[in-house]
C-alpha positions, 0 to 999 in steps of 0.5 A: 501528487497521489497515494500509493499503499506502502506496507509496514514491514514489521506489522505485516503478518503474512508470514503466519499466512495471511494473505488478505491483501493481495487477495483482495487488491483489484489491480493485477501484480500490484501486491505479491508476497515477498518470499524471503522477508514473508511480508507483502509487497506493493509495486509502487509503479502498479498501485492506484491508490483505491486503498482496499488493502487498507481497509481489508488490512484494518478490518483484520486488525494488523493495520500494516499497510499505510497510504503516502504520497508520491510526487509527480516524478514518481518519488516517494514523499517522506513527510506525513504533511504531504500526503494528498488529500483522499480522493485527490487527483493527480495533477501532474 
């Protein structure tokens, strides 16, 4: 199991031109702006769960991005409980 940044969707405030995240993301295409919601988006398959959009995104004071689990297949996990420690590796 690890994490991936899952963006809040509601919270996201890139439609009044933040870009924070994806500016600061040191992986390549993991979160690009969605131009028909304005939001940011994270592709899941790309993330490495290094958490920088999240800190940045707090430092900014929206906290519209939040890290969760995914499993071993790829799923992501739905409850809170299940979140992998931080700094927990994957195991699969």
């Amino acid at each position: 199991m690890y994490n991936v940044a899952q963006v809040i969707d509601e919270k996201c405030v890139a439609k009044k031109g933040c870009r924070l995240c994806i500016m600061y993301c040191p992986e390549a295409n993991c979160l690009d702006l969605n131009s028909s919601k304005m939001v940011a988006e994270v592709t899941i398959d790309r993330c490495k769960g290094c958490e920088l959009c999240v800190v940045v995104c707090n430092a900014a004071k929206h906290e519209a991005i939040e890290m969760q689990a995914v499993s071993a297949t790829g799923q992501l996990m739905t409850h809170k409980s299940e979140s992998a420690a931080l700094g927990q590796a994957y195991q699969g």
